[in-house]
N, C-alpha and C positions, 0 to 999 in steps of 0.2 A: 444640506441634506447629507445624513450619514448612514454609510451602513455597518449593519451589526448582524454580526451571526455567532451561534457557539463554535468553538475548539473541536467540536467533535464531528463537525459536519467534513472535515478533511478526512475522515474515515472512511468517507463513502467510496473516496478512488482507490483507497487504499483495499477494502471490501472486494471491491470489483476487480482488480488486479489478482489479490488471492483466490476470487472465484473464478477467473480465465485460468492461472496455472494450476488449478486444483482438473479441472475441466482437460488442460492438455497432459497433467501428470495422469488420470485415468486414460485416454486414448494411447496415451504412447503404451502404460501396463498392459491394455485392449489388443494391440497391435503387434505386442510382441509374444504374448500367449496365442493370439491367433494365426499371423501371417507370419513373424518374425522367425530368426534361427534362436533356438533356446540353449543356447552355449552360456557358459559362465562368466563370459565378459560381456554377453549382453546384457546379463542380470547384474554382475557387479557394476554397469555405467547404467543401468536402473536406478540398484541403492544409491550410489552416490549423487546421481540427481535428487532426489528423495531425500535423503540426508543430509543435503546442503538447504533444500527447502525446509528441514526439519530446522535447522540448524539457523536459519534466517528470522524464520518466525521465533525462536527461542529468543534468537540477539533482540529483536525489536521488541518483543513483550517485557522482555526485562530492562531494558531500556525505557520505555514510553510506560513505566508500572505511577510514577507519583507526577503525571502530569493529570492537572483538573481540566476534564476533557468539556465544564459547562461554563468555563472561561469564557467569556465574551470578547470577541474582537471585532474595534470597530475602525472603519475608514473613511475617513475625512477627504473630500477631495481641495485638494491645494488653494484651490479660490476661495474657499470659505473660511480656513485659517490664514488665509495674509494678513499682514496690520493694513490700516485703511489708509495709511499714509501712501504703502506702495502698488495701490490699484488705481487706474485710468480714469 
């Protein structure tokens, strides 16, 4: 029995990761216009959280640009590729 799925289905966690930090980058911006001190080092360790997530998603997209994400990969489990010589 083997299984198979596309390359591109590892996207999903990766999705959902971008969608929670996207989720905690608006509340923290939410909290600090609202309850927060509006000093200029709270806004500069704003940008630079912001900016480093800018700067991440940049790195990876340029990165992951020429992989064919409907690549099949498949997994064999170990018993059904032995030689038949060294099974019980």
């Amino acid at each position: 029995m083997m299984l198979s799925f596309q390359l591109g289905v590892l996207l999903v966690p990766y999705f959902l990761v971008l969608a929670g930090t996207a989720a905690l980058a608006w509340f923290n911006i939410q909290h600090l216009i609202h309850y927060g001190e509006t000093s200029k080092v709270s806004f500069m360790a704003t940008f630079a959280y912001l900016a480093g997530t800018v700067y991440i998603l940049f790195f990876t997209w340029s990165s992951l640009q020429g992989v064919d994400w409907r690549q099949p990969i498949v997994i064999t489990p170990p018993a059904l590729t032995a030689p038949a010589a060294s099974l019980p």
